[in-house]
C-alpha positions as CSV (number, residue, x, y, z in Angstrom):
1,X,-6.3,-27.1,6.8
2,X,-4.5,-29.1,4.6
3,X,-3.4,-28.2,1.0
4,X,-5.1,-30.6,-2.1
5,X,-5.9,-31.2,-5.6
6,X,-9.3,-30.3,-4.9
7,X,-10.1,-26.6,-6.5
8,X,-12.8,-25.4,-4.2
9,X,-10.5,-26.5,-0.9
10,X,-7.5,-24.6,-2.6
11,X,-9.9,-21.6,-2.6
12,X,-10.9,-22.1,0.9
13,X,-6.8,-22.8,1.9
14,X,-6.1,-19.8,0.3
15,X,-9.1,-17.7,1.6
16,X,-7.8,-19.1,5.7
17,X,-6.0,-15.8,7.2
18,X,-2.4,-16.5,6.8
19,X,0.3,-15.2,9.6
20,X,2.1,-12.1,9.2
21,X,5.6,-13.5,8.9
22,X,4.5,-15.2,5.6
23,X,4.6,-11.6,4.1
24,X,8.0,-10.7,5.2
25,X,9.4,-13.8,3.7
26,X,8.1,-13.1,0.4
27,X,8.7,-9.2,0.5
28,X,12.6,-10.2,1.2
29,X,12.9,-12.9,-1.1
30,X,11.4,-10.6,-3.5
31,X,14.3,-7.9,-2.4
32,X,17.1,-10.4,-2.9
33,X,15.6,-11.6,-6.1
34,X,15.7,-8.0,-7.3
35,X,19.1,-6.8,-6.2
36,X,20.4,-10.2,-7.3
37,X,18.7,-8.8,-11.3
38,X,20.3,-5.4,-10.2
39,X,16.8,-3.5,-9.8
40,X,15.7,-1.8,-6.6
41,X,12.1,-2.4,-5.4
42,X,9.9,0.6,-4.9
43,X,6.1,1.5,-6.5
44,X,6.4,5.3,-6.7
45,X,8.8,5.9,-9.4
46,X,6.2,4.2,-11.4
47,X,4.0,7.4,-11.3
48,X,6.5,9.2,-13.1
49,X,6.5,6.3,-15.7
50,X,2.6,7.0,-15.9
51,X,2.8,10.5,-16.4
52,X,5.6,9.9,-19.3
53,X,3.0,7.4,-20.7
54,X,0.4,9.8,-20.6
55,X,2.5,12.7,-22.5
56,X,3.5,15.1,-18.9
57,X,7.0,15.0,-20.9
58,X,5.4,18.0,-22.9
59,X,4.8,19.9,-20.2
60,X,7.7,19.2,-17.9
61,X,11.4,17.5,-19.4
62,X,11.5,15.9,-15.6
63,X,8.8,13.6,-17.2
64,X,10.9,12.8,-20.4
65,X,12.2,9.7,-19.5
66,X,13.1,5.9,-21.8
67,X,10.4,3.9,-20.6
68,X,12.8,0.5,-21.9
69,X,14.2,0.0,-18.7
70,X,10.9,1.0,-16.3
71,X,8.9,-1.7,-18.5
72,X,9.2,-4.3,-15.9
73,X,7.8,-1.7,-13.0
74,X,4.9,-0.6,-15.0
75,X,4.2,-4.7,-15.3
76,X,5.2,-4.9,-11.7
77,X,2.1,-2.4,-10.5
78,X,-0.1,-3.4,-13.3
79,X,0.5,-6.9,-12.0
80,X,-0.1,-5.7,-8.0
81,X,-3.3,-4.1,-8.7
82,X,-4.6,-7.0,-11.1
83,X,-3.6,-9.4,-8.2
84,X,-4.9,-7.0,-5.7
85,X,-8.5,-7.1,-7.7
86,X,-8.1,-10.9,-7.7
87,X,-7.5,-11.6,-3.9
88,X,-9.8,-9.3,-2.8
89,X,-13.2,-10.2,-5.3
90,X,-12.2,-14.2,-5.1
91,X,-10.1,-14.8,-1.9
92,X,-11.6,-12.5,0.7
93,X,-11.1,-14.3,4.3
94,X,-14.2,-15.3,5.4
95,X,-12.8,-13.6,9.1
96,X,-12.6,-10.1,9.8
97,X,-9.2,-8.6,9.9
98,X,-7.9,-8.7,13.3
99,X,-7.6,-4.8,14.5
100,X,-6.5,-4.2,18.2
101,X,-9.2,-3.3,21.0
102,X,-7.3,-0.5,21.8
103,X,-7.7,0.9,17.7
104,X,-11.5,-0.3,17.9
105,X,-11.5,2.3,20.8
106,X,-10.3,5.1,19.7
107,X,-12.0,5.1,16.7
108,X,-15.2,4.9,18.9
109,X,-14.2,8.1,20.4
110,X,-14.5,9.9,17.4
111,X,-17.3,8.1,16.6
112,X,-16.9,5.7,14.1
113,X,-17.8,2.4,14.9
114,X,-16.1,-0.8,14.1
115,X,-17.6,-2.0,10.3
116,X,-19.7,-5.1,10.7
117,X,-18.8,-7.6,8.6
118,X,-19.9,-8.0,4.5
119,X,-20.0,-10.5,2.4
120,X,-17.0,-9.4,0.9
121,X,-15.3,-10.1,4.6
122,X,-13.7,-6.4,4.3
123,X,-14.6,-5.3,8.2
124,X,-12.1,-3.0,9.2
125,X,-12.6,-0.4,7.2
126,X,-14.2,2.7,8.9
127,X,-16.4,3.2,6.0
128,X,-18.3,5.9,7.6
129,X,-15.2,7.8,7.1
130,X,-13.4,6.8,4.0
131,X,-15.9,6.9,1.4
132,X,-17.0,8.9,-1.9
133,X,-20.6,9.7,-0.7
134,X,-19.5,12.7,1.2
135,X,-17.3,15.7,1.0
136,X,-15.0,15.3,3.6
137,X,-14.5,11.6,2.6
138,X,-13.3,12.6,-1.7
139,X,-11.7,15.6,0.3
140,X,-9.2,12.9,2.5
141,X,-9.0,10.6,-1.1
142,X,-7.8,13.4,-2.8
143,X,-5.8,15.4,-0.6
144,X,-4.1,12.1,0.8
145,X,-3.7,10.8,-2.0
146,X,-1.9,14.1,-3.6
147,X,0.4,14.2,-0.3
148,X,1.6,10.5,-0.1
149,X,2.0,10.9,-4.3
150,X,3.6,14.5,-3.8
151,X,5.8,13.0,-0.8
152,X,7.1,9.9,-2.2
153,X,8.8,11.8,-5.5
154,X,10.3,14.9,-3.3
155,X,11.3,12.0,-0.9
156,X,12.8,10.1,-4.1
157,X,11.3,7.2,-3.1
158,X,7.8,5.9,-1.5
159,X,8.4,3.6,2.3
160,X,8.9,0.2,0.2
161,X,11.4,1.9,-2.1
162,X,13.1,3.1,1.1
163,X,12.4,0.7,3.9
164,X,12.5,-2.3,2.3
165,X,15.2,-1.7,-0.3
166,X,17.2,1.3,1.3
167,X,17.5,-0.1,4.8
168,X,18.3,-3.6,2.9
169,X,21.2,-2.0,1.3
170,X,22.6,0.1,4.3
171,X,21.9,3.2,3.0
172,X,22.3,6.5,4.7
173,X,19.5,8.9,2.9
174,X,16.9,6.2,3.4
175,X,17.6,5.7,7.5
176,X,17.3,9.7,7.4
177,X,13.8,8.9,5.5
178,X,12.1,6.4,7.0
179,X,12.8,8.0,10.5
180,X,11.0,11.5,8.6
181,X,8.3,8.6,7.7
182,X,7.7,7.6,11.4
183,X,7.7,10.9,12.8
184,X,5.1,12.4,10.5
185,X,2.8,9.0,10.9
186,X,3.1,10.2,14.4
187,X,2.3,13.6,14.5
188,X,-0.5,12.4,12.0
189,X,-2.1,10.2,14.2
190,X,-1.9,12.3,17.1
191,X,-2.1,15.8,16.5
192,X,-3.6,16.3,12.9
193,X,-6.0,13.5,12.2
194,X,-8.0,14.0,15.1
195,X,-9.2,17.6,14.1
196,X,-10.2,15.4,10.6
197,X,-12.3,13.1,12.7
């Protein structure tokens, strides 16, 4: 599909699923851009920021922070989730997102089955699992949700703080973490997560 003036065929050139390698290009050209302005890419020290915005200071000094210099993340995620809304309410793909046979599978095994599609084009998603109409879906939300969030500060850093912009600049502690992040996503997937499903 060719790009053109016309709005509605933007949309639809925008909507087209685009190949994988388009993401890495922008991810490290957002990198470079970054270390070039001498800040370091990551999304989880913004959750400290929050909980400074939100008056945690009073409760714990590791919270009392200048927010000055974290202005630009808080814009950053603000500016992520905004898009986020955008692409996903305007510029759904029309096709499903491609998952392997071999994931389709497995999760038949446990007895999910692959999501039809929606009119929102969103069919990957084993919705039969991660929802909020059931207790054991809010008690994955929240308990995930508390161990990535939980994780990421002890870590000091979330996986695009320290796989994108650790490994990028050679360092040391985040080899030693991302290794930690592939080992636990394995004995995740594996050996816990089953018992879940």
């Amino acid at each position: 599909m060719e790009l053109t003036s016309n709005p509605m065929l933007m949309v639809d050139w925008l909507r087209q699923p685009w190949h994988w390698a388009f993401s890495g290009v922008m991810i490290s050209s957002l990198v470079f851009l970054m270390t070039w302005m001498g800040k370091s890419f990551g999304i989880s020290t913004t959750f400290n920021n929050l909980c400074t915005v939100a008056g945690a200071g009073r409760v714990s000094p590791f919270f009392k922070m200048d927010l000055k210099p974290h202005y630009w993340r808080l814009m950053f995620a603000g500016g992520a989730i905004i898009g986020g809304w955008i692409a996903s309410t305007f510029l759904s793909s029309p096709e499903a997102v491609a998952i392997s046979e071999e994931t389709i599978t497995s999760l038949e095994s446990y007895g999910y089955a692959y999501p039809e599609m929606d009119k929102t084009g969103a069919g990957f998603i084993p919705t039969a699992l991660l929802n909020f109409t059931s207790l054991k879906g809010i008690l994955l939300a929240i308990g995930g949700g508390f161990l990535v969030g939980f994780g990421a500060r002890y870590a000091g850093g979330c996986t695009s703080g320290h796989a994108i912009t650790g490994l990028s600049h050679l360092q040391l502690p985040s080899l030693i973490t991302v290794v930690g992040f592939f080992i636990g996503g394995l004995l995740m997937t594996h050996l816990i997560l089953p018992y879940f499903l």
